[in-house]
Each structure stands twice: as C-alpha cells, then as structure tokens.
N, C-alpha and C positions, 0 to 999 in steps of 0.2 A: 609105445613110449612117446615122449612128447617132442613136437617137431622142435626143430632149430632153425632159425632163421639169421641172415645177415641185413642190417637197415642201412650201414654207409661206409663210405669208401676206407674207410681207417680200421673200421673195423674186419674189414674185409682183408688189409693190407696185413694187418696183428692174427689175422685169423682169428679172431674171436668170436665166437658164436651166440647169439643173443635168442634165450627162450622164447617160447611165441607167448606165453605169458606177462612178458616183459613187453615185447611190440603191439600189444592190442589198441594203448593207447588211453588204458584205463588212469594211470598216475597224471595224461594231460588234462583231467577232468579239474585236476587239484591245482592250487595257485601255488606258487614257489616259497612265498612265505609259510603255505600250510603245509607244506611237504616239507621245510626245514622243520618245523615246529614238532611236527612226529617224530620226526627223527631225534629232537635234541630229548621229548619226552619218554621215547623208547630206550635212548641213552644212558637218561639218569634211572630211568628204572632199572636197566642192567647195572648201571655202576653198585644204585643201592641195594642189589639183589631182591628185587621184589616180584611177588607173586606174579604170572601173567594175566589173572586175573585186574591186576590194580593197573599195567600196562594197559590194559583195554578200557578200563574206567577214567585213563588218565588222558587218554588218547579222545576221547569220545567229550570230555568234557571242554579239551581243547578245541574242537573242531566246533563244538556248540557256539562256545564264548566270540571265535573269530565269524561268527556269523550274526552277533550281535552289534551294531552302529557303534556301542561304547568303546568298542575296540581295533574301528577301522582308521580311525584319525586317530592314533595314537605314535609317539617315538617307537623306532627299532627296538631298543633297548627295554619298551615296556613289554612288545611284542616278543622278545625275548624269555623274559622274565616271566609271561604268562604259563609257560611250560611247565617252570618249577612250581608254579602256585598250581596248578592241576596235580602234579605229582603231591605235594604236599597236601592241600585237600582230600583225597584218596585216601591218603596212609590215616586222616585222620578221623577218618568216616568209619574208616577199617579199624582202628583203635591200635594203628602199629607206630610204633615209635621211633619218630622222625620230629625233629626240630628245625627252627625255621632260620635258623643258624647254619646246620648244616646244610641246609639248601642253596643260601646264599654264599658259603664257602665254595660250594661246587662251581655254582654260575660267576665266581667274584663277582656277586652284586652287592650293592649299599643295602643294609636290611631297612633304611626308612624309603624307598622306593620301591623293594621288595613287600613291605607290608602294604601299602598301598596300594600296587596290583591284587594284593592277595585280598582287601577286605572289597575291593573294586570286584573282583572275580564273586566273589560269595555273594554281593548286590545284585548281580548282573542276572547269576543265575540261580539267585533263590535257594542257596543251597544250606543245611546245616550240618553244623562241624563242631561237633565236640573239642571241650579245651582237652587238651594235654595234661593227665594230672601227675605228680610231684613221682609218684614211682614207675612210671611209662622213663618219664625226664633223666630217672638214677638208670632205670636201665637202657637206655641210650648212652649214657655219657660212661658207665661201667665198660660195654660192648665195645669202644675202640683202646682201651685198655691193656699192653702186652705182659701184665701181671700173671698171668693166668698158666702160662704155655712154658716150658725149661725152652732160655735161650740164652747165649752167650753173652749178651749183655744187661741180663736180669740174674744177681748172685742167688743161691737157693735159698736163704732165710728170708728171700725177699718177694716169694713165690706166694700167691695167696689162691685159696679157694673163690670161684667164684659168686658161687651160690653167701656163703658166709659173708661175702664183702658185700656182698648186695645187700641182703637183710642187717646188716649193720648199719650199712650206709642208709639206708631208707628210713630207719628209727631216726638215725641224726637229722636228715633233712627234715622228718616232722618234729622233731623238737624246735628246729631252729625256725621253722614254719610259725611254733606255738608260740616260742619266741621273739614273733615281728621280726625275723632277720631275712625273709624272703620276702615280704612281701614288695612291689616295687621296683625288684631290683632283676637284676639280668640273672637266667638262673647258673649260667656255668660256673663264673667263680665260689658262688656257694656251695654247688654237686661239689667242685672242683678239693675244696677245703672240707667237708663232710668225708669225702672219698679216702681223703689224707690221716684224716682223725681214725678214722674206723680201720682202715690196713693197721696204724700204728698200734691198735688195743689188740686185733687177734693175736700179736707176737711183740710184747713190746720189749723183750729184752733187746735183740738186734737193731731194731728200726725205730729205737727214740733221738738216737742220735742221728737218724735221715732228716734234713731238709727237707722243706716242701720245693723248694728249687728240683733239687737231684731228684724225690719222688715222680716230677712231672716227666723229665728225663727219661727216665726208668720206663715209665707208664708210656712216654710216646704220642704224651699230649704237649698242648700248647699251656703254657703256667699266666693265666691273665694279669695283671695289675692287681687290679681287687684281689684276688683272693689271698693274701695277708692280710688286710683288713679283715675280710671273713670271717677268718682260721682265729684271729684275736678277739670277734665277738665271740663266737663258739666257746673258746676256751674261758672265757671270764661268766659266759652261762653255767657251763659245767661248772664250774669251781665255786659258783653260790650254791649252786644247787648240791657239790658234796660237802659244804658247811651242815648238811641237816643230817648227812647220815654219822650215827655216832659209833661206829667201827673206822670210820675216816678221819675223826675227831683227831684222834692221836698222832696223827700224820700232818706232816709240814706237807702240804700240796703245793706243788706249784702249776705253774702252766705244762709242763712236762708230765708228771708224775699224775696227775688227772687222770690222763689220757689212760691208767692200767685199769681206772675201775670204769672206764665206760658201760661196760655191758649192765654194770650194779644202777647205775645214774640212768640208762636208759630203761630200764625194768621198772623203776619207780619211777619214771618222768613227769607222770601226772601232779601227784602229790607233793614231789618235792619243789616244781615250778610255782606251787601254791604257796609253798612255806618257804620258799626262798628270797621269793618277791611279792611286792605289792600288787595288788588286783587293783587297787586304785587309780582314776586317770589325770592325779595330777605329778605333775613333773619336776625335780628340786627344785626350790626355790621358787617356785609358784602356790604354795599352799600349805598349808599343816604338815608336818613330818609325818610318811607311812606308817601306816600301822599292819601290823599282824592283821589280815582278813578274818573274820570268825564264821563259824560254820561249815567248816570242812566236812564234806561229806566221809563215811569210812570207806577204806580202799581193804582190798584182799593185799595183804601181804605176806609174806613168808616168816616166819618166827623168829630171825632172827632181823629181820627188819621193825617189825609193831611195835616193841618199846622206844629204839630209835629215833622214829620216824613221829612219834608225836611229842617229841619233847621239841619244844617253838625257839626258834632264834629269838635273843635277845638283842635288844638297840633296834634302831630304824631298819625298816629295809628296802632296797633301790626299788621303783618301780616298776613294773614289767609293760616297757612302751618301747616303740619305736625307735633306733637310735638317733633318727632326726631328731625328735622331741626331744630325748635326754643328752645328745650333743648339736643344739642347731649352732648356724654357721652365723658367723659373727657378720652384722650387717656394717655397711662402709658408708661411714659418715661423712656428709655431704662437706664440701668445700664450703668458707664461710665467705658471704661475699666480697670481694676487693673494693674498695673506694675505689671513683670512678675518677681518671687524671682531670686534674682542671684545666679550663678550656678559656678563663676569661669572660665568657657570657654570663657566669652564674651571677643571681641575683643578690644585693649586698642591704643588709638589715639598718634602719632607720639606728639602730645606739651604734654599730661598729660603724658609721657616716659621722656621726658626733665626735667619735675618737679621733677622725683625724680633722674637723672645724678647729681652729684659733682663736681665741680673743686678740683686741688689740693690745692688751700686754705682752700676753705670749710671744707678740709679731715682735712687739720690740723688742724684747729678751733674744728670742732667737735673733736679728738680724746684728744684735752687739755682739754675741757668740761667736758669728759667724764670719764679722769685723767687713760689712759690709758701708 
C-alpha cells in the first residue's frame, strides 16, 4: 500500500495524514493561477455533467492558452473567464449542447467580455468550432425544463412528453427561423415562446388558458422580457399562414384558437409561408403593393389538403421581411436651431442706419412735440 507521510506541524497536531503522492512536489511545478484555473474547469465540467473525456480536452486547452504571451498581461477576471471558454469550446468541438449563456450564468460573467475571451481563445489557438445550430439550441433549453417528471407543483394536464415537445418545438423554431424572427436576435426568448406555443397545441383544452408568465413558473425557467414580443410575432405568422388552409376558413381564429391547429400549419409550412406572404423585398410603403409570387413549385400533400391549399389569397399580401423592415424605429428629429441672444456687436445694415437719420424738419417737429 502506499506510504503516508506527515509535511508540517498542523498537520501533525490534526493527525492528518498526507499521501506520498500529494508530498512529491509535482502540483509546485504549476503556478497558483493555473492550479486555480483546473480546478474552476474540472468544476464546471462536474457541474455540467460532462464526459471525462471533454474534462481533459478542457483542461489541456487551458493549460496551452496560459502558455501563450496573449494571455499573461491580461485582468483576473479574463484569466478567469478563460476556463469557461475551454469548457465551452470542447462541448462544441464535441457537438454537445451548451450555450454561451449558460456559461456565463455559471461564472456570473458579462456575456460581451465573455465573448471576447472566447473569439481571443480560438485566435490564439487556431482552433475550429462549429456554430451551434437551432435544434442542439431546443434541446438545450428543453433539458432544464420540470415539465417532464410528476411533481407537486406541476398539475397533471400539465405534464408533457418529452420527445413530442421537442419535435414540435423544433418545427416552430424553424418556421420562425423561415420567418426572419431569429435571425439577429438572442436565441432564448424565442426557444423561450416556441416552447410555449408547442406545450399549448399537444393538449390545448387545459393549457390555453396558461400564461406564458405561470408556463415559465411551472417549467423553472427564467421568463425574459422579449419573449412576449416573440410569442406575438409567432402568433400573427401562424394566423396568415391558416388564412390559406380552407378547413380553417370557417373558423374565427384568433391568437388563441391558432394555437389547436399547429401541428396542420406546421405540416404544410413550406407552402403556406409562400402563399401567405410576399416573396418580395420591398416593404409598405416603399413600392408597389405585394403581389401573389407565381410559380409555385408542387408540394406533396395529403388529399384533403390539395384542393385547399391552391386556392390563392385575395388582396395584397404583407411581406415576408424582417420585423425591423416592416416595423423600423421612428428616428428623432433633430432640435431646430435657437437664435443666438444679442450681444450688441452685431453688425447694423446701411437702410436700417437711414431709419433712424432726421431731416431738419423732422428735427423741428419733434423738438415742438417735445415742447423743448
């Protein structure tokens, strides 16, 4: 077995016994900064439960990076922050999904100094890193979810399959992807209202009356700002888009009511985003009124979709841009500028000099007036 040793008086006094593994002497080889740095990156890999594999890729890249001059003159706080961007690099090398959000939730770091170690780190060391794409994204932000499990403060109508919410949720993201609603934009609040839509279509007798508020609650997430904005372009998508199906025709839809034929709206989303809206890139009130695109290619559909589905909206229709474009922000008109106070030096024009000369009648008139 392996010996024990004692190195110093405290320890001696505690009787604590110190491996000869531990006294060799090997950890003085390491500087204190890069002995914290393993450790904060061993840490988050236990937090995030990751592979021991990606712990040792996470560990090795760190130790590289602090060997490079870009990283010796640098604040605590980047030197800090270096760990998580190793860990995250890794996971996305590996193609496991981890957001750079979560990262800096862990560290409470600022994510614009967070991203900056992180594109500094991939400079440094040449490294490439695949983006994150849109279904990695749902199923990260699905995974902290307590929909899933029976517990005492999720009621049972409000129980959802996992697998189901996912693959729902992942058509809505790419609609509203199709839909210019992601791009640009931070992706939580969007997963965030995607998430919400889709719980609501698998069972919407109970949960049309849920809140997105109390959903967040329930789920055990954080409910961003944005995501009502979101949840309101989403829903004016769908509801152009079931103007085309004509089983929906007969039905007063509203923003609510949408929400049951999701699965219908998502089956055909190709087609219907074409005949909903304009393919065109100009924007109200900058050009000719939309027209109907022509040349629709033919889609497979089910039979009782084909006759529906090519009968064309009549009247204009909105175009399918960006919502900056079709709502930009109204710019602030400049202050007009104020006359400057007089000052007495300004200079006085040859005719306003004449209005105040006299003749010698004038002189005398006024001075009789005046009873001089």
């Amino acid at each position: 077995s392996e010996g024990l040793l004692t190195t110093t008086y405290t320890d001696e006094e505690h009787l604590r016994e110190v491996a000869y593994s531990q006294s060799t002497g090997q950890k003085e080889q390491l500087s204190r900064c890069l002995q914290r740095g393993i450790r904060r990156v061993q840490d988050l890999c236990k937090v995030l439960q990751l592979p021991a594999v990606f712990e040792e890729t996470a560990v090795s890249y760190f130790q590289r990076a602090l060997q490079l001059p870009a990283f010796h003159l640098v604040s605590l706080e980047r030197k800090e922050l270096l760990g998580g961007c190793c860990v995250l690099v890794t996971c996305r090398q590996h193609n496991w999904p981890l957001t750079m959000g979560t990262v800096c939730s862990l560290l409470y770091a600022r994510q614009e100094l967070f991203a900056s170690v992180y594109l500094s780190l991939q400079k440094e060391l040449g490294l490439s890193v695949p983006a994150l794409s849109l279904a990695d994204l749902v199923t990260t932000h699905l995974n902290s979810f307590r929909l899933f499990q029976p517990s005492a403060n999720v009621p049972g109508p409000f129980l959802e399959d996992r697998e189901q919410l996912l693959a729902r949720t992942v058509g809505l993201v790419e609609l509203a992807s199709e839909a210019w609603l992601v791009t640009g934009r931070h992706p939580v609040p969007i997963l965030t209202a995607a998430a919400f839509l889709a719980w609501q279509s698998l069972r919407p007798g109970p949960r049309l009356s849920c809140p997105l508020a109390r959903f967040c609650r329930l789920a055990g997430v954080d409910l961003p700002p944005p995501a009502h904005l979101r949840l309101k372009e989403l829903l004016e998508i769908l509801q152009g888009m079931a103007s085309q199906l004509s089983w929906l025709r007969a039905f007063q839809l509203d923003k609510k009511t949408v929400v049951k034929h999701l699965g219908d709206l998502l089956q055909h989303r190709v087609f219907l985003l074409r005949n909903a809206f304009s393919q065109q890139d100009t924007a109200p009130g900058q050009g000719s009124p939309c027209q109907d695109p022509a040349g629709l290619g033919s889609q497979e559909e089910d039979s009782r979709g084909q006759d529906s589905l090519r009968k064309p909206r009549r009247g204009p229709l909105r175009p399918l841009l960006p919502p900056c474009l079709l709502h930009p922000r109204k710019r602030l008109r400049a202050a007009a500028p104020s006359a400057p106070a007089p000052t007495g030096d300004e200079p006085i024009s040859d005719s306003e000099i004449e209005q105040y000369l006299r003749g010698p009648e004038e002189i005398q008139a006024f001075r009789k007036a005046k009873g001089w």
